[in-house]
N, C-alpha and C positions, 0 to 999 in steps of 0.2 A: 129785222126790217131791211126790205132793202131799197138800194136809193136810183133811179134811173133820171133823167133828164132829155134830151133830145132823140126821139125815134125815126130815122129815116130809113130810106127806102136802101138807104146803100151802106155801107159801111163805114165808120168816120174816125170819133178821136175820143180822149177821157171823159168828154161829157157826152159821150150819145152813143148808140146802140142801133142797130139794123134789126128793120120788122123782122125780120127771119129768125137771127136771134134775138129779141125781146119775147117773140111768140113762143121757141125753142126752154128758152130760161122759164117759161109761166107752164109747158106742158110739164120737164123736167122736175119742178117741185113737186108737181102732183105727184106722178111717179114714180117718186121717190117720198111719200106720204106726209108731205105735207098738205096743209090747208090757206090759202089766201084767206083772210078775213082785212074787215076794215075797221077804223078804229074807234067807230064808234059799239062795234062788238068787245072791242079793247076796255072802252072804259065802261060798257054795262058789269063785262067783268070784276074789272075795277072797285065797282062798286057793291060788286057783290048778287047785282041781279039776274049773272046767266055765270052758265061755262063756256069754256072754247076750247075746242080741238087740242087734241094731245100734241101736234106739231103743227104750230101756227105760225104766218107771217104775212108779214103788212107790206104790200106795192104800193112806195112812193112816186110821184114825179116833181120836179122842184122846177119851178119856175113858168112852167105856162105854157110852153112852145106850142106854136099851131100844130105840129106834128104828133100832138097828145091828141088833137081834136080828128085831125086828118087819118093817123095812119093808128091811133092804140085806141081808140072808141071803138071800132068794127074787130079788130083782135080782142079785147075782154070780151065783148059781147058776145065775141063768138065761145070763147073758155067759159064762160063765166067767172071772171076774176074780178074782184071786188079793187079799186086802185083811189089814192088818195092825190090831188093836186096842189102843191102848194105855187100859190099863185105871185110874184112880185106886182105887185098891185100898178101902181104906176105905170108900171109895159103891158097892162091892156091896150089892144090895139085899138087905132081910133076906128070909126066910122069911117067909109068909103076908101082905106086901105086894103086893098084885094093883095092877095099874097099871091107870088107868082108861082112856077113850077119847080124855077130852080130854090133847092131846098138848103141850098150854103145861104141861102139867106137867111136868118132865123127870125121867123116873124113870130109873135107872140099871140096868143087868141084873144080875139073878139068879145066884149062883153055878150054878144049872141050867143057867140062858141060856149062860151062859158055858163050859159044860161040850159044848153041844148047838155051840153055834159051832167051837170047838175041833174037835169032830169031822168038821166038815166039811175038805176037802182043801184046800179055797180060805182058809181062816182062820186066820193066828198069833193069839193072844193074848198082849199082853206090858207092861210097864212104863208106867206114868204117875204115878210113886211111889207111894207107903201114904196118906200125910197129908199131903203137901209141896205141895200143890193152891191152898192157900188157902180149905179147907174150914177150917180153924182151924190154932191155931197147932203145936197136936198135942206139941212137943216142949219150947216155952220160952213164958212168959210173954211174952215178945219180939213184936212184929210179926216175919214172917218174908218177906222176897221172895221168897216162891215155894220153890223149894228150894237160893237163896242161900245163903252162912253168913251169921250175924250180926256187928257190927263185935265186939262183945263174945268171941265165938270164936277160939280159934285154931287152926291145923291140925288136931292130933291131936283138940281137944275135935269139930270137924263131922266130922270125916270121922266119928267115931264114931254119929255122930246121925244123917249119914247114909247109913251101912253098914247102921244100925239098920233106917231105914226100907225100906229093900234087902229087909233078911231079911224084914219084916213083909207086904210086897206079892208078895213070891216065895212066902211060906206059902199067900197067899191064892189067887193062881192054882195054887198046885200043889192043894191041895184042889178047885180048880176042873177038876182034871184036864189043867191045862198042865204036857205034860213036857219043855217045852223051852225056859228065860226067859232070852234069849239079848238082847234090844233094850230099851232104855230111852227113854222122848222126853218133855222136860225140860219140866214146867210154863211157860208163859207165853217158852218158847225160849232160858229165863236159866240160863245153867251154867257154874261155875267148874273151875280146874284141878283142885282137889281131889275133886271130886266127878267129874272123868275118871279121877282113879287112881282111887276107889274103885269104879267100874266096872269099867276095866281089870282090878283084885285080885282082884274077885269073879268072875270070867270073862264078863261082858257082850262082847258080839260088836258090838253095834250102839249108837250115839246120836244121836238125834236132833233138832235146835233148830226153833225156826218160823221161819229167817233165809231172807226167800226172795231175797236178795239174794246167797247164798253160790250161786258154783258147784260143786257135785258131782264132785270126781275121786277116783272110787272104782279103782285102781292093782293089775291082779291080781297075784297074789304081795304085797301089803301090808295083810295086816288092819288096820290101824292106819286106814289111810283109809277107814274105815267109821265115826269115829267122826264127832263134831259136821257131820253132814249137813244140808242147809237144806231147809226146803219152802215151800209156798207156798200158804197158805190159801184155801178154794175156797168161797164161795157162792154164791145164787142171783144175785146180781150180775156175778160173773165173766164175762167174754167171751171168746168162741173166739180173739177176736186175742188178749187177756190170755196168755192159754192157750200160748198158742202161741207167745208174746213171750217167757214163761219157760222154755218147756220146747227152745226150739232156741239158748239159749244156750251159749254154747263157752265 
């Protein structure tokens, strides 16, 4: 799985990637015989009711950037690569916020944008919590890591807080016109056991950390090994050996 974040048109820093190479990284898999699938071919698998590709891998993007809508809608389209969005719910942009040109601004997409993605065949939209981002502390006076519990918590008290934020970020993609919030991918790749059952409860299909050190055995017939899957952050730095160092691990 691999993990991308901001696409722009130029060249930038750890979290983002230039069209040129994003586009370069999605021909390069192919090949090199890989397959892009999306994860909901992940978990038909899963469950037993399809195959998939002898070398398969999942395009993430985490967090929303209008640059997902702007500058990587018309590059899959044009590949046909199937890509997954995990959305921070909260940083929907409002209404009558127009994003400018200069692109060091980072605007986040539109529940529109979000709607027009969606529609495409090539696009899930799905979880990056509501407010567990680090955009603020949203729930407690507390510093929060991420969407750790705090030491002061205890079970029943986070799971609540965050079921909570669950329901808050599932509202916001469903009015986004996502009918189907089946994957979650964990702020800064930090996730406790409590926060897998409340996944699990709510019927999550999929989770996702940023450990790119985990290998991947996703086991047909075991949804379960669908969840804490690792990836492995991609930018304009990354190398084709890099690349490739990770992705034919066993």
């Amino acid at each position: 799985i691999l993990m991308f974040h901001d696409v722009k048109t130029y060249e930038g820093g750890t979290w983002s990637i230039s069209t040129e190479n994003f586009r370069n990284t999605l021909v390069f898999l192919t090949e090199n015989g890989y397959t892009p699938i999306s994860f909901g071919q992940l978990i038909n698998y899963a469950d037993g009711l399809s195959g998939i590709p002898e070398k398969p891998v999942c395009i993430t993007l985490d967090d929303g950037y209008f640059s997902n809508y702007r500058n990587v809608l018309p590059i899959i389209t044009e590949l046909n690569v199937p890509v997954t969005v995990f959305m921070t719910c909260k940083t929907v942009r409002q209404k009558g916020i127009i994003p400018s040109a200069d692109e060091s601004e980072l605007y986040k997409m539109s529940a529109a944008e979000l709607e027009i993605m969606e529609a495409s065949p090539l696009v899930e939209i799905q979880s990056h919590t509501y407010g567990l981002h680090g955009v603020n502390t949203t729930y407690s006076e507390a510093e929060r890591d991420f969407s750790l519990p705090l030491e002061t918590e205890n079970k029943d008290e986070y799971k609540k807080i965050f079921a909570k934020d669950c329901e808050l970020a599932e509202n916001v993609l469903a009015q986004a016109g996502v009918k189907s919030i089946t994957g979650f991918s964990y702020p800064g790749g930090k996730y406790h056991e409590w926060s897998e059952e409340v996944l699990w409860e709510r019927g999550y299909r999929v989770s996702i950390t940023s450990d790119a050190n985990h290998v991947n055995t996703v086991t047909k017939g075991n949804p379960k090994s669908l969840f804490l899957l690792g990836r492995m952050n991609v930018n304009d730095e990354t190398t084709e050996s890099q690349l490739l160092g990770y992705l034919e691990r066993k």
